[in-house]
N, C-alpha and C positions, 0 to 999 in steps of 0.2 A: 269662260262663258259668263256672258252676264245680262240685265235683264234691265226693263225701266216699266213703269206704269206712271203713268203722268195726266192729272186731273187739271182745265181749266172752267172755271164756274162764271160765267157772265152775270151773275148778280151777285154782291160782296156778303148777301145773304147766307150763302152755303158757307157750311163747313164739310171740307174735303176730306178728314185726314181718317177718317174712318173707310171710305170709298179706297182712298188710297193703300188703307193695310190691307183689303181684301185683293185687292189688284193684285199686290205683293205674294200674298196669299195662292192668288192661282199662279204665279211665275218662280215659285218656290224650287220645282224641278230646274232651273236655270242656274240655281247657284244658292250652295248653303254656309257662305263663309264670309256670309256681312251681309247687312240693310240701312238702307236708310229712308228718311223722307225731308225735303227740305219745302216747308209751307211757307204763303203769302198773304200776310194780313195788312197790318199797319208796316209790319220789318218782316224781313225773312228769318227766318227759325227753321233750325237743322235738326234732326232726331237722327243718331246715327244709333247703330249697337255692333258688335264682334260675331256675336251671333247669325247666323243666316237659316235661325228658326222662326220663323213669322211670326209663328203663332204666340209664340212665347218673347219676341224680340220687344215686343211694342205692350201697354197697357193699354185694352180697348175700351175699357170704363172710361179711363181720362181722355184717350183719341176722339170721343163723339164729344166733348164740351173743348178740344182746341180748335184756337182759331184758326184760319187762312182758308181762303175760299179758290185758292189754286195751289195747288202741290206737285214737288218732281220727285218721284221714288223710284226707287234703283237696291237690286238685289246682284250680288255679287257672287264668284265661284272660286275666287283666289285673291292675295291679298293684290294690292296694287292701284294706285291716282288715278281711278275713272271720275273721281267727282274731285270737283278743283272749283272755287270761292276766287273770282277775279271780281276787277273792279274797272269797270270800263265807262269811260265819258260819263264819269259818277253814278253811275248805276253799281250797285253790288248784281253780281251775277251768277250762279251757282248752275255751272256745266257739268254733266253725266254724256260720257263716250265712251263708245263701245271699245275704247283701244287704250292702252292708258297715256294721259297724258305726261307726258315726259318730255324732257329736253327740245327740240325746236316743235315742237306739234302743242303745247301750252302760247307759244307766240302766235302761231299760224293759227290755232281756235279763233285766240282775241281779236286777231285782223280782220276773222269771218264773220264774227259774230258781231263787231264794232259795224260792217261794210251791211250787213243784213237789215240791223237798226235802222239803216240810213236807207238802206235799198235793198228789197229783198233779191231783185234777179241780180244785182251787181256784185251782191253776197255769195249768194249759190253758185253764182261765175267763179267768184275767187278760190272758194271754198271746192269745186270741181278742180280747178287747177290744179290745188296743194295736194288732192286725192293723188292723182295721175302722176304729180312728181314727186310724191312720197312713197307712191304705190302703197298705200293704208287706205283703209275702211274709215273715213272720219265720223261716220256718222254717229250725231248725238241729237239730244236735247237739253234744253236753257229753259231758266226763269229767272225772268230780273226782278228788284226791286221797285222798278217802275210800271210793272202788272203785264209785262210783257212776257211771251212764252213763243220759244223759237223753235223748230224742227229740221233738220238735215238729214238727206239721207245721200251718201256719197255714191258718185255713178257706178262703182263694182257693183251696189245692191247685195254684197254678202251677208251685211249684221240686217234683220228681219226691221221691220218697223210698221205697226198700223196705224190708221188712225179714225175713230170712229166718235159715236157722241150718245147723251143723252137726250133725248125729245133736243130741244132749244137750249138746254137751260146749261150744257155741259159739252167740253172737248175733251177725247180724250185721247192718249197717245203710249201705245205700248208694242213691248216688244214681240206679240202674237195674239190675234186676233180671239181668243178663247178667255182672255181676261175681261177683255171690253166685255165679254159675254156675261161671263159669272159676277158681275156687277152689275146687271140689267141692262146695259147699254148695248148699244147698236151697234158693230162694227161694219164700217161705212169703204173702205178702201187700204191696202197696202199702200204707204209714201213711193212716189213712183223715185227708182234712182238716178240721184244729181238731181234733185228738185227740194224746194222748203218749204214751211210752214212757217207765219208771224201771226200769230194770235193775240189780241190784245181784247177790254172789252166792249169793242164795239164791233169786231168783225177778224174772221179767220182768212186768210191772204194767204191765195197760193203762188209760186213762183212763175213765172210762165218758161222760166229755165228747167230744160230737163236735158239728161245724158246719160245716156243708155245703151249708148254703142257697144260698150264694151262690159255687157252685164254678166253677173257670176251669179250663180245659186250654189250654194255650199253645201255637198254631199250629207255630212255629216246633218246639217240642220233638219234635212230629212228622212236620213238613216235613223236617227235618236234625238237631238237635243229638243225638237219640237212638241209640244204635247200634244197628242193625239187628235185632241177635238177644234185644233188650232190649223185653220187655211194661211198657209205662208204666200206670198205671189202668186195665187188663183190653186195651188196646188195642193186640196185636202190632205191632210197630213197621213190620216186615217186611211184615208183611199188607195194613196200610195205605198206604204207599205204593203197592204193586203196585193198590190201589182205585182211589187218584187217578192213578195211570198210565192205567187202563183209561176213568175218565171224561171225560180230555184227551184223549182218542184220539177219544173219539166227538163231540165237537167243534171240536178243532183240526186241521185236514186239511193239516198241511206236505207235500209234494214233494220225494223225493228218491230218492237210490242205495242210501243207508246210514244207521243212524241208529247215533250214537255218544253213549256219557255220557260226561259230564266227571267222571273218578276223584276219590274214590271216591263219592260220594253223588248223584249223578248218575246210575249205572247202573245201580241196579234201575228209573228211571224210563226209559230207553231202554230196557233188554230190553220191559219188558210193554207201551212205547207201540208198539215197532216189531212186536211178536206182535200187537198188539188192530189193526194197522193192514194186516199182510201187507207188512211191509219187510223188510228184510235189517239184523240187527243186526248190529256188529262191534266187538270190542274194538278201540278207538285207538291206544289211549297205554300204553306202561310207566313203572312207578313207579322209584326210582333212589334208594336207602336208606330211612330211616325214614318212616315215613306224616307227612308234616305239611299239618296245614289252615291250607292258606294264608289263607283270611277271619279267621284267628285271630290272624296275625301281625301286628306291629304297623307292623314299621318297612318301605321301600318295596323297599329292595334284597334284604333277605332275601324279601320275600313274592315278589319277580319269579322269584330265584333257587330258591325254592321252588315256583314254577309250573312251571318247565323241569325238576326234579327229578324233581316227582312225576307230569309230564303230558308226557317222549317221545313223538312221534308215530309210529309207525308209517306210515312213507312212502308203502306199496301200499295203504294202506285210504283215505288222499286223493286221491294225485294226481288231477288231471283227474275229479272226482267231483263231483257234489253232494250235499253232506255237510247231512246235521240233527243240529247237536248239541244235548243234553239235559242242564240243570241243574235241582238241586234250587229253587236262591232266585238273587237277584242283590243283588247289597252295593253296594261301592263299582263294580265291574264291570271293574277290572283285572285278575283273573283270566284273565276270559271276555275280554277286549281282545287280552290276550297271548298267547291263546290262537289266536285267531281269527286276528290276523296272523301268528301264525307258521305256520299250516297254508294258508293264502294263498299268503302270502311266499314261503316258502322250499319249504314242502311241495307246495304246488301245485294244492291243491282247486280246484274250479271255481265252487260257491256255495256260501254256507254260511249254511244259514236256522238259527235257537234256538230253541231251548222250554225254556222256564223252569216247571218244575213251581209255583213258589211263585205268588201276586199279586206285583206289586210293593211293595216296600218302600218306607215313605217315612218314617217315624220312627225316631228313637231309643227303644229298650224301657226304659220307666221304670222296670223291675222288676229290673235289674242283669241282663239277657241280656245277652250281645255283642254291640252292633248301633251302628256306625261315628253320629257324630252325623249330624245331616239335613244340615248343609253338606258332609258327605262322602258321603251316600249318591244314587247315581245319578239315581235312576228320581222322589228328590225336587227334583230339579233342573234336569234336562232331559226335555219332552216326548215322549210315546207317539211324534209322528211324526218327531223329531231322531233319537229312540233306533237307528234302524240308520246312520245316518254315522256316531252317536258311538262305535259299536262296532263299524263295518266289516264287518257284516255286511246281507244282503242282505233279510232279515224276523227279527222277532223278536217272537214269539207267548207272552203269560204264561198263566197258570192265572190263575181267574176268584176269588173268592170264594163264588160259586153252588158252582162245582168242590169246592172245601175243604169247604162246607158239607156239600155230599152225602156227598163219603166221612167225615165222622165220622156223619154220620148212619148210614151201614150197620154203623157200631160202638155205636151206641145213646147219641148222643152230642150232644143239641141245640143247633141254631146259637146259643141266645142261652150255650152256655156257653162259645165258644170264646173265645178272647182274640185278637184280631187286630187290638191298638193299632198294632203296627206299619205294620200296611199301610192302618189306616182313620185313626189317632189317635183315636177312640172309645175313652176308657177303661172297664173291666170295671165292674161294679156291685161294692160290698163292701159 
């Protein structure tokens, strides 16, 4: 999973690159395993770091005196060529894609983006093609050397793209509409899919190319990876969960004292299951520094070290209880393991049953999402009726796919457009 926030400033007056870290700043939950920014002044100038801590990645004392009055930033979740430095018809050019680029899809970028320069619908045609016969998500965004700033969004529409502005003076372009926000800007519309943007400083040009026939919304984008106060294709993020909360209530009938979510994405799925059920909700756990999503993490010591961080138990909401905890999805399910024993163990619960908002997971997303391979992922390994010894717990109830279905339906949203390779292996139609 990865992310972009990307400023264009129509007078050479601004400096962007302050606006830019905070963009970064709110798309942080997207990916904590790289950032960069690549600004446009007189040359382009790259700032990359290893780090995928915002706050700490970049110096914001020096950020408000550089210069470049347009920037493309991009926040990463794993290592891998999303951002590639080509040089086309003497323009240096500095591409971010939601896929990486690699082997013939670094050719086919350059043809589209050469073809968009010249023409933007001739562009988006080409660029729609290579979608269809790649069967990939191409979409990206460009800043050239020549104060040009390009947008694509490939016709599946899986990878999210907004795009929105400041009064006059600012475009702007990210990958969820709640960044444009926390920067004062105006989020103005989702990129419709298989359509572009060429922005330059005299005027923003849309494509009059679109293709949409065969559109995908990505389950998971709105199970979890979304942040909450973020409208992805008309569909509040916020809203929707509270939907599939309310339709796993009126199916899944767990028994207990308490219902708790596991922080942070977990808990609007407690609050409305244990409202739609007549339970007693309670906050669990305090967090202990920075937010980090731990399924994001790679290595095993820090993601443990990162579960006890961000998930303190509050002692008097276990003990001697029967406790339902409530997650968004289930991964690899060390989390939820380490979880679970330690409010056992040490804390003292007395049962602890799970509900798992997502299906289960059993692929890897072939579309560059974050999703551990299938040798690592639980729920593709061991059995529905293993599944509570292996997590030490005493039931473990998921959401259905009928569930998922319905609530994109109350968003106007037909089952055959979701993408749920993950949890079926059924790949989308392109």
């Amino acid at each position: 999973m990865v992310g972009t926030f990307s400023v264009y400033a129509f007078d050479e007056v601004w400096r962007v690159a302050k606006i830019l870290y905070y963009g970064l700043l709110s798309l942080n939950h997207r990916g904590q395993s790289g950032c960069g920014m690549t600004l446009l002044s007189d040359t382009l100038t790259t700032m990359t770091s290893p780090s995928g801590d915002v706050e700490h990645a970049f110096d914001l004392d020096k950020l408000v005196d550089t210069p470049g009055w347009a920037g493309l930033g991009w926040i990463l979740s794993a290592g891998g060529d999303f951002v590639r430095r080509l040089v086309i018809d003497s323009r240096e050019v500095y591409v971010f894609s939601y896929i990486p680029i690699t082997g013939p899809i670094e050719g086919k970028l350059r043809d589209g983006i050469r073809e968009m320069l010249r023409d933007l619908d001739r562009g988006v045609e080409l660029l729609n093609n290579v979608s269809r016969e790649l069967k990939q998500p191409l979409t990206f965004v460009a800043i050239t050397s020549n104060g040009e700033m390009l947008v694509y969004r490939d016709p599946s529409g899986l990878k999210p793209l907004h795009v929105g502005g400041y009064g006059f003076d600012l475009a702007i372009v990210s990958s969820e509409s709640c960044a444009i926000e926390c920067v004062g800007g105006d989020p103005r519309s989702d990129v419709p899919p298989g359509s572009g943007l060429l922005i330059d400083k005299y005027v923003l040009e849309r494509s009059h190319v679109r293709d949409d026939k065969n559109r995908k919304y990505c389950a998971l984008e709105y199970i979890y990876y979304s942040r909450l106060d973020s409208v992805v294709d008309d569909v509040p993020i916020f809203e929707f969960r509270r939907e599939l909360s309310r339709i796993l209530a009126q199916r899944v009938k767990l028994e207990g004292d308490v219902v708790i979510g596991i922080p942070e994405t977990g808990i609007v799925y407690a609050i409305e299951y244990a409202k739609a059920r007549g339970l007693e909700y309670c906050i669990g756990f305090v967090q202990t520094g920075r937010r980090v999503r731990s399924a994001l993490v790679q290595d095993l010591l820090e993601r443990l070290i990162g579960v006890q961080l961000k998930m303190s138990p509050i002692r008097s909401v276990f003990k001697t209880r029967d406790v339902i905890l409530v997650d968004d999805s289930l991964l690899k399910g060390i989390t939820l393991k380490n979880v679970v024993q330690y409010v056992r163990n040490r804390v003292g619960a007395r049962r602890v049953r799970v509900l798992v908002a997502a299906p289960p997971i059993r692929y890897e997303c072939p579309f560059a999402m974050d999703i551990p391979s299938r040798e690592e992922l639980l729920c593709a390994n061991v059995s529905m009726d293993l599944l509570p010894k292996v997590l030490d717990v005493d039931e473990v109830v998921f959401g259905s796919l009928e569930d998922l279905y319905e609530a994109f339906s109350r968003f106007g949203v037909e089952k055959d457009k979701v993408c749920t390779y993950c949890m079926t292996g059924i790949l989308p139609e392109w």
